[in-house]
C-alpha positions in Angstrom: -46.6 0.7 18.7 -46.0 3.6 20.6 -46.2 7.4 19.2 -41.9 7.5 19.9 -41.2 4.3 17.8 -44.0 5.0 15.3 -41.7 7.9 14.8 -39.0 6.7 14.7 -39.8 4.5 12.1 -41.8 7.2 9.6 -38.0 9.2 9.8 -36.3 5.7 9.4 -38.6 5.7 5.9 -38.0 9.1 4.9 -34.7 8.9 5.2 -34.2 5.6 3.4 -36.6 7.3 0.4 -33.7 10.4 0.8 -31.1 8.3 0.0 -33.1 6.1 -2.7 -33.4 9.4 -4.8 -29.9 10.8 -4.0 -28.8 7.5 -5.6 -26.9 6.7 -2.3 -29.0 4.1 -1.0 -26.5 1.6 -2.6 -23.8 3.1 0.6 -23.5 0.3 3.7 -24.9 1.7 7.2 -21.5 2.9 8.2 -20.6 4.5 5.1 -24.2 6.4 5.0 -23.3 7.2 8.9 -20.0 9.1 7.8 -21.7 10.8 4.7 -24.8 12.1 7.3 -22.1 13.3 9.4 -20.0 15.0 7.1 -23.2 17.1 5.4 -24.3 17.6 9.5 -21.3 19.3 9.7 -21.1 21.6 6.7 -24.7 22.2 7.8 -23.5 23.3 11.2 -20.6 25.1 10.6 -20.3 25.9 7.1 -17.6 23.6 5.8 -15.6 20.2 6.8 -12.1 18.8 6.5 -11.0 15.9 6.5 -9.5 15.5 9.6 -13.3 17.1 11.0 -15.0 14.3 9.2 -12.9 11.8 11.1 -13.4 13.8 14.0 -17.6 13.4 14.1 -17.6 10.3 12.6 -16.2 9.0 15.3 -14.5 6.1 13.3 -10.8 5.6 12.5 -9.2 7.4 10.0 -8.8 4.9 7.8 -12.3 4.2 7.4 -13.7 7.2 6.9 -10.9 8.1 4.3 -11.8 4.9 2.6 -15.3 6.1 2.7 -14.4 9.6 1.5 -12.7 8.1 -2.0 -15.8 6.0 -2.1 -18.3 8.8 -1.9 -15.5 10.8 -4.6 -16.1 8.1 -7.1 -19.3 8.0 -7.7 -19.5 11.8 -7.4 -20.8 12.1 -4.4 -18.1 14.1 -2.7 -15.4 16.6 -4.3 -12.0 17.7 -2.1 -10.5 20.9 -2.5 -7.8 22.7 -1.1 -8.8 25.1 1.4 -8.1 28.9 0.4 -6.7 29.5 3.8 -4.7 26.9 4.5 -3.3 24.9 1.9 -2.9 21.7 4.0 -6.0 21.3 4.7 -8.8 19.4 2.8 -12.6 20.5 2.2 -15.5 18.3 1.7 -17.9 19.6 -1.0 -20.8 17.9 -1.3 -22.1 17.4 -5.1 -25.3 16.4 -4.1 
């Protein structure tokens, strides 16, 4: 094994250990692709729509709103209104 793959696959643990004790490790690979996007996001520029989260996602919108519900349910996710414009959707993470 090389030093990149061994790597690779000590973050490919962590993370999986992340998401065990987060409770979200029960989320399919593309729905745990759109939730690690949306918090990369936030991270990065201190908040995300909706229409953002499609956006880096980089999946349609249907999908990632499907996702989005998902991750609401089980409380994962809140949506507000955003103070400055009232058409526009925030992600909140709960998490």
């Amino acid at each position: 094994m090389t030093k990149l793959t061994k790597e690779i696959s000590n973050l490919t643990s962590m993370l999986k250990g992340i998401e065990k004790d987060l409770g979200i490790d029960d989320l399919n690979p593309t729905e745990s692709y759109i939730f690690l996007m949306i918090i990369s996001e936030i991270e990065q520029s201190g908040q995300c729509t909706m229409l953002k989260a499609v956006e880096v996602a980089n999946k349609s919108r249907s999908t990632v709103y499907k996702t989005i519900r998902k991750l609401v349910e089980k409380s994962i996710l809140q949506i507000k209104t955003s103070s400055d414009d009232k058409r526009s959707f925030l992600l909140i993470p709960t998490i």
